[in-house]
N, C-alpha and C positions, 0 to 999 in steps of 0.2 A: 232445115236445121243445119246449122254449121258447126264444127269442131273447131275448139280455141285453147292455144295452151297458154297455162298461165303459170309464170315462173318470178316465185316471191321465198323472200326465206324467212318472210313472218307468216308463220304457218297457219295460226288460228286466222290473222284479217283474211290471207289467203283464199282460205276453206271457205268464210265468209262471201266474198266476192263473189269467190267462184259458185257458191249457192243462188245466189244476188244473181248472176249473167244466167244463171239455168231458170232461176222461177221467171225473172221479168221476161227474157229474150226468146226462151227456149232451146237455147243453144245446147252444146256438149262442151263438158269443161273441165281440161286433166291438167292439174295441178304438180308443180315439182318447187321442193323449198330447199333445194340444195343444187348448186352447178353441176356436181358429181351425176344428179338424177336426171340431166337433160337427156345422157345418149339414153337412157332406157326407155323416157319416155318418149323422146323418137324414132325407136323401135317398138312401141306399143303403137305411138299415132304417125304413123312415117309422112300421111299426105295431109295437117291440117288446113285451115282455113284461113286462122291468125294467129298470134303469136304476140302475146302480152307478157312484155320482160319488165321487172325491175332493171335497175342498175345497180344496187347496193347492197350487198354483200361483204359486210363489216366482219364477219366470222371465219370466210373465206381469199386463199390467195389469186382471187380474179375480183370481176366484176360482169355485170349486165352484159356488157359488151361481147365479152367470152361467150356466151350464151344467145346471142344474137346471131354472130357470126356463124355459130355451129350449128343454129336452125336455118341459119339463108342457104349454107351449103347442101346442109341434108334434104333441102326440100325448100327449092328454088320459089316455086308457087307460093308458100305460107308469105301473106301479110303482115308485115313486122312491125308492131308498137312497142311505145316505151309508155310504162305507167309508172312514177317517182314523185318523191316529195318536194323536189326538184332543191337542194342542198346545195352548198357553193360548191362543197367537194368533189360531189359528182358532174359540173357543170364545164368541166374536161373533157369527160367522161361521155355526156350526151353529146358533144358539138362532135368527137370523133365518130359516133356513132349516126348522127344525122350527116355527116359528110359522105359515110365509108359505107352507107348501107341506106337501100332503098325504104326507109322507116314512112310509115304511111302519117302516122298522129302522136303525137306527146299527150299523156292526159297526168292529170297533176291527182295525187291520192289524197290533199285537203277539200279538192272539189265534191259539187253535190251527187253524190248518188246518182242521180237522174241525169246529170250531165255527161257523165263515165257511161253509163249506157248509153247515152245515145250517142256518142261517139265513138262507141265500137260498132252501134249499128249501121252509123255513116259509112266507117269502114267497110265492113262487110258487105254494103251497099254498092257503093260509089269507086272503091279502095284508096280513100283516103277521109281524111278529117281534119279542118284547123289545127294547129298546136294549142294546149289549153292557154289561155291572156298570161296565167298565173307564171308557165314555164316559157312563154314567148321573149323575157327578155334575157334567157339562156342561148337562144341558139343564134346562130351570125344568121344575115339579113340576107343573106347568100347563099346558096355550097359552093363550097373551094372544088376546083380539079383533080383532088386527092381518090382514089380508089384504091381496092383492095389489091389489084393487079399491078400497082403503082408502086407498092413496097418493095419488087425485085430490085429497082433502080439504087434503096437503099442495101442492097448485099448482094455487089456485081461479081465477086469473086470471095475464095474461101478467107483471105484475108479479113475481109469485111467481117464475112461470119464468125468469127475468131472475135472482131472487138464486140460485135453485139451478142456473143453468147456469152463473154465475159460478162459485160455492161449487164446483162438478166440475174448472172451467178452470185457478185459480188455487192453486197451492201455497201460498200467504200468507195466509191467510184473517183478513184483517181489512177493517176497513169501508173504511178507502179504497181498497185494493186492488180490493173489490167494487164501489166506487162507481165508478173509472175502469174498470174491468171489463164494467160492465152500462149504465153512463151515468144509473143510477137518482141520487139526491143522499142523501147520510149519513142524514136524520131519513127517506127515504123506504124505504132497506135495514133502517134501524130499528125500524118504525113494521109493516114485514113481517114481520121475525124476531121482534115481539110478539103480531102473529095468528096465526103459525103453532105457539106456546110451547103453546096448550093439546092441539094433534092432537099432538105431536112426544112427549109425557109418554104418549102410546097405545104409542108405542114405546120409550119405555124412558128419555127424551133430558129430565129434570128439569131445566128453565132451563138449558140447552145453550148452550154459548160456539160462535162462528163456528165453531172447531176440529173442536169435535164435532160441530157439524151437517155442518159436509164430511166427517167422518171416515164421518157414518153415511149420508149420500149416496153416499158413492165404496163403500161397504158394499151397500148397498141400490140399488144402481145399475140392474140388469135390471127392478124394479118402478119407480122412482121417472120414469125417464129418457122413460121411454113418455107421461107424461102432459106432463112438463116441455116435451117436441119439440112435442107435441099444444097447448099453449095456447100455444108461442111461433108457432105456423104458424097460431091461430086458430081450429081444428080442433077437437071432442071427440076423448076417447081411444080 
């Protein structure tokens, strides 16, 4: 029998599901339908098996991802899947997340029944499983070179941390906003947002407007935010 968490914040399918992997499979299956409820429940289950996230979290100010990252760390071992509807909105969302994490399967939540199990038992099995056809033409045909460890390079010193904790704080992302923001001056927010143009194309962000770079910060938030805390306190990561 294996332990599997499963982290959805539609509660009833949830509950359903996770009934659905315990009668067919025989598995163990602890449920959380809030971001907030992962740390406790990886304080209940600290060593599972796998790890079945949504991405979509329309109530909340994260996504899947947040919740990914935070079981890879706690507990290196758990096999990480994505199970989603697979939506355009979140299909940012999943490509960061199949780049930036050792994600074993994508299973799609319109799929059969019968098919969602057996592709968590290939998991469990094997440790891994195809991506489902339905979500394969989401994800790039590749992984990029991008990792988790790779985001220090965007915040080499406290200056940087300054624009990108501004870029998280502020809804307006334009330079004065960030300059009364961070107390940096216009050609100094400037003159950052030019060193950082060549690591930011590693991810995807070809000469990125303020917009984008918050967009892909408030995105990539659980890798980036770690190093950003860390050089504003002086600290390594």
């Amino acid at each position: 029998m294996s332990t599997i968490l499963l982290v959805d914040d539609a509660a009833a399918l949830a509950e359903l599901f996770g009934a659905a992997i315990e009668s067919a499979l025989g598995h163990q299956v602890h449920v959380a339908v809030a971001l907030a409820d992962v740390e406790d429940l990886l304080r209940a289950v600290p060593d599972s098996d796998l790890a079945l996230v949504d991405l979509s979290f329309p109530q909340e100010d994260g996504t899947g991802l947040q919740a990914l990252a935070q079981i890879s760390r706690a507990s290196p071992r758990t096999k990480l899947a994505i199970i989603t509807q697979g939506d355009e909105w979140v299909a940012q969302i999943l490509r960061d997340a199949w780049d930036l994490l050792p994600i074993t399967t994508v299973i799609s939540k319109s799929a059969p029944l019968a098919y969602q199990l057996a592709a968590i038992s290939q998991v469990l099995a094997t440790g891994s499983a195809p991506p489902d056809p339905a979500i394969q033409p989401l994800l790039p045909k590749e992984r990029s070179g991008r990792t988790p460890e790779r985001f220090s390079k965007l915040v080499q010193h406290a200056g940087h941390a300054k624009l990108w904790s501004s870029l998280l704080a502020i809804d307006d992302a334009n330079y004065k906003a960030l300059a009364d923001h961070s107390g940096l001056k216009l050609n100094t927010l400037k003159n950052y947002r030019a060193q950082l143009i060549p690591e930011l194309d590693l991810h995807g962000l070809r000469d990125p407007s303020l917009r984008e770079m918050r967009a892909f910060a408030k995105r990539c938030q659980p890798f980036l935010q770690p190093f950003v805390l860390a050089a504003l306190a002086g600290k390594p990561a």
